[in-house]
C-alpha positions in Angstrom: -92.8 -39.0 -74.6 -91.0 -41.2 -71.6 -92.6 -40.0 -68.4 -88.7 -40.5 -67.0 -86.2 -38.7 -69.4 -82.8 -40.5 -69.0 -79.4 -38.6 -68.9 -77.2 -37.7 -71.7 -73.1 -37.9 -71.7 -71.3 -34.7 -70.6 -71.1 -31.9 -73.0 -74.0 -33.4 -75.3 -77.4 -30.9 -75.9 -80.5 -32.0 -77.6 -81.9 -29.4 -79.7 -84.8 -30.9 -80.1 -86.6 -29.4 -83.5 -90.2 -30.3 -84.9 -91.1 -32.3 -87.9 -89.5 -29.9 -90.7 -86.0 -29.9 -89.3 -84.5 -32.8 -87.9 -83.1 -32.7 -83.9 -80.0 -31.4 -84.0 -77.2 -33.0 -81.1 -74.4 -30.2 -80.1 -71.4 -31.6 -78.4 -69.0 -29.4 -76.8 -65.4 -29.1 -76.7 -63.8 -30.2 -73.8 -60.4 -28.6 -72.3 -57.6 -30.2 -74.2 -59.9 -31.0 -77.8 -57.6 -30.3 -80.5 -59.4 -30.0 -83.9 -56.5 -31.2 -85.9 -57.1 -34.7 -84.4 -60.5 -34.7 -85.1 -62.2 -33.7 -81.9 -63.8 -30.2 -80.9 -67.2 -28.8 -80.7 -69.1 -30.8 -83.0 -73.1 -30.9 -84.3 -74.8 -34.1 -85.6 -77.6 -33.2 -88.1 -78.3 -30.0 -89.3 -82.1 -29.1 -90.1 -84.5 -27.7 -92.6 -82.7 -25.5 -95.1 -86.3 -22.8 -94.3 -85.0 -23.4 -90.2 -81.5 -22.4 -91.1 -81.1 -19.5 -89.3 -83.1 -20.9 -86.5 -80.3 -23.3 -86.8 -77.6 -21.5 -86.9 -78.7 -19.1 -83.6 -79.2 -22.3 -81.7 -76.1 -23.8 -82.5 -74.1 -20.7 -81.8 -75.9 -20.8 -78.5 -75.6 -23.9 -77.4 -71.9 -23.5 -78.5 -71.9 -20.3 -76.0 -68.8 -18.6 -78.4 -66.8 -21.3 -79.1 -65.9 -22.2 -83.0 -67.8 -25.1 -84.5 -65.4 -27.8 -85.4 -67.3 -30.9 -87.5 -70.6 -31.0 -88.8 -71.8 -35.0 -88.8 -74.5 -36.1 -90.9 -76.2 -39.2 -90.2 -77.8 -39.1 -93.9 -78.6 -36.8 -96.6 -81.7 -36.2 -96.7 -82.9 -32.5 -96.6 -84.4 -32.4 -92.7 -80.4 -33.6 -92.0 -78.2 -31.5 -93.9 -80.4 -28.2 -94.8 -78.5 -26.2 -92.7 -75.0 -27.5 -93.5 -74.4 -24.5 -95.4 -75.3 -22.3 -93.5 -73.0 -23.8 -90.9 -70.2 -23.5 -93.1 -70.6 -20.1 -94.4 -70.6 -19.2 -90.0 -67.5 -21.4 -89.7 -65.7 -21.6 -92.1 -63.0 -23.7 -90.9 -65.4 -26.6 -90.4 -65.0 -29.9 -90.9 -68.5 -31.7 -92.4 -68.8 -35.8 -91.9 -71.2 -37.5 -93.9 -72.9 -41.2 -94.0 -70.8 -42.9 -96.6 -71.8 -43.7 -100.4 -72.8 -40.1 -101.3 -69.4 -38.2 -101.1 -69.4 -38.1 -105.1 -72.9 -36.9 -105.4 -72.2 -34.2 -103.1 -69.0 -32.8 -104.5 -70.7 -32.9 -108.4 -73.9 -31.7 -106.4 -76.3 -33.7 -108.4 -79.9 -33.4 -107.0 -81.5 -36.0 -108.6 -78.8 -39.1 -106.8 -79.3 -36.4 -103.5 -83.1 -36.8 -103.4 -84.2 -33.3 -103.6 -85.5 -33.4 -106.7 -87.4 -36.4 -106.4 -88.6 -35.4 -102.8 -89.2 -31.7 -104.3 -87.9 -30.5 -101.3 -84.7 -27.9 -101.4 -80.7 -28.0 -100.1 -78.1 -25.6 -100.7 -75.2 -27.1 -102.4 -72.6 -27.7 -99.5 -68.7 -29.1 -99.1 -67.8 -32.5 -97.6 -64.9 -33.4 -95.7 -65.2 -37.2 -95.7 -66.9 -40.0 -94.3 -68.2 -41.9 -91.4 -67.2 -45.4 -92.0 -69.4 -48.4 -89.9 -66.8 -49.9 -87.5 -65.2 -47.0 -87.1 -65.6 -44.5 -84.2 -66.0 -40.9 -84.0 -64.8 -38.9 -80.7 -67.5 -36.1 -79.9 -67.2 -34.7 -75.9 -63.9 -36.6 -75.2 -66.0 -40.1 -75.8 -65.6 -42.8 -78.8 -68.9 -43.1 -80.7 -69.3 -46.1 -82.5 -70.5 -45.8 -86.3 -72.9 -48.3 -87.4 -74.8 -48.6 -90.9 -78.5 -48.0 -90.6 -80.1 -49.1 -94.1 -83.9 -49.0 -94.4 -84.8 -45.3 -94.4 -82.2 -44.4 -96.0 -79.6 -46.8 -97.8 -76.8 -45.1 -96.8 -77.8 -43.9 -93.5 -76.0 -44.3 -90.1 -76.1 -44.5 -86.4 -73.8 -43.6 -83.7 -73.7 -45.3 -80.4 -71.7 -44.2 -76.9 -71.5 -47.8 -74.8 -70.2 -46.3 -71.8 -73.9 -44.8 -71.4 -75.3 -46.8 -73.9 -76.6 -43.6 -75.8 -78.1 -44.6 -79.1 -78.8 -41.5 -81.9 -80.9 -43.2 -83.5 -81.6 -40.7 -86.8 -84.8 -41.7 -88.7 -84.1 -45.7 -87.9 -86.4 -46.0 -84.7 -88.5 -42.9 -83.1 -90.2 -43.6 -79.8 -93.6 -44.3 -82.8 -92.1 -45.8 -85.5 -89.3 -45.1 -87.9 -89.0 -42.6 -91.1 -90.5 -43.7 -94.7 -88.6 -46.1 -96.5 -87.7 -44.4 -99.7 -85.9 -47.2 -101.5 -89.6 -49.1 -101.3 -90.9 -45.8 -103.2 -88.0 -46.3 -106.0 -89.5 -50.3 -106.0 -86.1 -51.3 -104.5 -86.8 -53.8 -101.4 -85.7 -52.7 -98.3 -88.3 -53.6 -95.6 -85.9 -56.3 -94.4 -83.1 -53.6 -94.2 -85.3 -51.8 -92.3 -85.6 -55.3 -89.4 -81.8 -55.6 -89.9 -81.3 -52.5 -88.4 -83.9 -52.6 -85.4 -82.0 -55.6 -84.8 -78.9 -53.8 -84.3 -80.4 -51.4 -82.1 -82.3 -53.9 -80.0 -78.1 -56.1 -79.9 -77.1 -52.4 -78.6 -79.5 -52.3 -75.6 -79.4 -48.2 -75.7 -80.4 -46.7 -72.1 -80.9 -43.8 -74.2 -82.3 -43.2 -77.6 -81.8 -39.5 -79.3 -84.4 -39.7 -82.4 -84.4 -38.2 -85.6 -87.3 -36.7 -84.3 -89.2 -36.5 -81.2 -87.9 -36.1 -77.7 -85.4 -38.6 -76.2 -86.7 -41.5 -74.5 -85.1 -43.8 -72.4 -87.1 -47.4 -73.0 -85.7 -48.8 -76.3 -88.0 -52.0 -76.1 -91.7 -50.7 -76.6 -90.6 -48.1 -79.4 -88.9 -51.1 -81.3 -91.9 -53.1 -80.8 -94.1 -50.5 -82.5 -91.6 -50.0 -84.9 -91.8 -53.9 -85.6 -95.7 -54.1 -85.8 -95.6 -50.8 -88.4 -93.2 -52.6 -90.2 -95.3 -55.8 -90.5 -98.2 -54.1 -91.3 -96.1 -52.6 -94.5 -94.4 -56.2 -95.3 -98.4 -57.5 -95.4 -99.9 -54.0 -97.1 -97.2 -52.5 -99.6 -99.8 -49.8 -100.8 -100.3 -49.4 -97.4 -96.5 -47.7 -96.9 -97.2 -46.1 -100.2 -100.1 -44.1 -99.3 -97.9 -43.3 -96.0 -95.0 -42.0 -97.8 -97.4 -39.7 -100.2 -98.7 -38.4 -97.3 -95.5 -37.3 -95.3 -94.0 -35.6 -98.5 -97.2 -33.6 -98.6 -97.2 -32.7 -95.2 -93.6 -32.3 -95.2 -93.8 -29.6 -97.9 -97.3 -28.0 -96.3 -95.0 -27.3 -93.6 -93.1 -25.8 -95.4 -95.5 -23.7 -97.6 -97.5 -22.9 -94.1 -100.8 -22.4 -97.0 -100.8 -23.4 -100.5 -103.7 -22.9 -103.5 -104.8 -26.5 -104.7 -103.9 -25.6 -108.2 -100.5 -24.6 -106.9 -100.0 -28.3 -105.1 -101.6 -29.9 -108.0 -98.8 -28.4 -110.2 -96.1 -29.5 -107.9 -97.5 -32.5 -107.6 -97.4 -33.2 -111.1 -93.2 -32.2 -110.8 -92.2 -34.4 -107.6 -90.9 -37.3 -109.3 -91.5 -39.9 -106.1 -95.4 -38.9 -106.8 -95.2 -40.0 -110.1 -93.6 -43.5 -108.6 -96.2 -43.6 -106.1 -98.9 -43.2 -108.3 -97.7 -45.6 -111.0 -97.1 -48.2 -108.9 -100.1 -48.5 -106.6 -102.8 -46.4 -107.6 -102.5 -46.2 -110.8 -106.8 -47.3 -111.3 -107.6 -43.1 -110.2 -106.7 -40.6 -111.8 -103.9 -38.1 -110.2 -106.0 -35.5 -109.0 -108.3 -37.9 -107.8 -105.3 -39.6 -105.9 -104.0 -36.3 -104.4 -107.8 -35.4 -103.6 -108.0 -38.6 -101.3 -104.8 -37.5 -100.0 -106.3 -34.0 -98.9 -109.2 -35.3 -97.6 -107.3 -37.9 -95.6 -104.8 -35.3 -94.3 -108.0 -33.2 -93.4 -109.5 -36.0 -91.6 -106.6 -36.5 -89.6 -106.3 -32.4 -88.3 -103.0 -32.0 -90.2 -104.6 -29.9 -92.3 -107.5 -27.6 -93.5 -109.1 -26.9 -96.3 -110.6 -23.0 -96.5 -111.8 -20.7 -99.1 -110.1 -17.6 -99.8 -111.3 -14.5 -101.2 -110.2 -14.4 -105.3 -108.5 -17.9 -105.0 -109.7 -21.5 -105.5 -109.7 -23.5 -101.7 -106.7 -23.0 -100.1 -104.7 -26.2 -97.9 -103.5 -24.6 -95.0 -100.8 -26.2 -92.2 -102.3 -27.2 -88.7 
């Protein structure tokens, strides 16, 4: 975390969330916002469908009464949009923005093009209003936001930058340690040099102010996308490397979820979550799979994320740390 935290525009809260729901960004309505032109209170990112009513209580008060205009999403996946729903259902005049090239998917709901089933991770079914085209600008507190595509992470992916205070929200393209999986590598689609493309565009930005996917805001934009730059090289060089990376943070991911889990249980799921199956294939396809996810336990064990502990009339259960 920056020892100097660096200020934020008017009427724009950080909500900052941990690793199960992504941070969500609350903009206020200022006097005169008309939500016919687009403008009123607005939230960018919505969370963990299991943090939704978390979400939902936070939003409300951070909103302190007044009626939630626009939901933006800077991507689909489920730590971003869980708690659109929710959102909807408590407003349900909203307005919900999305990154473009998944409006389709959405409105036909199909799981499989949305990465749920493939993550093995849930998201209720929501409704879209349209989307947030790179180029254009989006006007959240009474300032223009610039839209810019963000590929890497997530192909369709944005980010939105304020120049006047050079206030980058960054999503899961740079955190003050790194940056988020790149799924497309999972799916054996190359997208390491999206993922430079885009730290290029933030470093061309010069953000004063970087609001991360996850994580606490920080205000020095060089040494994160320096790390971010060495992690990536060391994926470019090591392939597998990223691979056993990703395995890991979809197991964590859902053991946060879960809280505890019997192995058999996570074995079975295992055996269900498509992207494992990918994974698996692809690098480490010499061991078997329950040798695979074994090594995966032990390393997550090793590392404090997680513990391993006999349970009365169960095989060992994986707990959350």
């Amino acid at each position: 975390m920056s020892d100097c935290l660096p200020s934020l525009p008017p009427g724009m809260t950080v909500l900052e969330r941990g690793w199960l729901s992504a941070n969500n960004i609350v903009f206020a309505a200022l006097p005169g916002d008309r939500d016919s032109d687009g403008e009123g209170a607005a939230v960018v990112d919505t969370g963990y469908v299991a943090h939704a009513p978390q979400t939902l209580a936070l939003v409300e008060a951070a909103l302190q009464g007044a009626p939630l205009a626009r939901i933006l999403n800077t991507h689909l996946h489920s730590d971003h949009c869980g708690g659109n729903a929710a959102l909807q259902a408590a407003y349900p005049q909203v307005q919900t923005w999305i990154a473009p090239g998944q409006a389709d998917q959405v409105r036909a709901w199909d799981e499989a093009a949305l990465s749920y089933r493939a993550t093995g991770q849930e998201c209720p079914r929501f409704a879209v209003t349209g989307v947030l085209q790179p180029g254009g600008t989006v006007r959240l507190s009474g300032r223009d936001w610039q839209v810019h595509a963000a590929p890497g992470h997530d192909p369709h992916s944005i980010i939105l930058f304020e120049p006047a205070s050079r206030t980058l929200i960054s999503a899961d393209a740079l955190w003050e340690n790194g940056f988020g999986v790149v799924f497309p590598e999972i799916e054996g689609l190359a997208a390491f040099d999206e993922v430079a493309a885009t730290l290029d565009v933030i470093e061309r930005l010069q953000p004063l102010a970087v609001v991360p996917g996850h994580g606490s805001v920080f205000a020095d934009a060089g040494p994160a996308l320096a790390t971010a730059r060495r992690r990536l090289d060391g994926f470019v060089r090591s392939p597998e490397r990223h691979a056993g990376y990703a395995a890991k943070v979809l197991l964590k991911y859902k053991l946060l979820e879960w809280q505890g889990i019997a192995l058999p249980a996570l074995q079975d799921w295992v055996q269900r979550t498509p992207y494992f199956g990918l994974l698996h294939r692809r690098y480490f396809a010499d061991q078997g799979l329950h040798q695979w996810l074994d090594g995966l336990i032990d390393g997550l064990v090793a590392s404090g994320a997680a513990l391993r502990q006999p349970v009365p009339g169960n095989p060992d259960m994986l707990l959350n740390l």
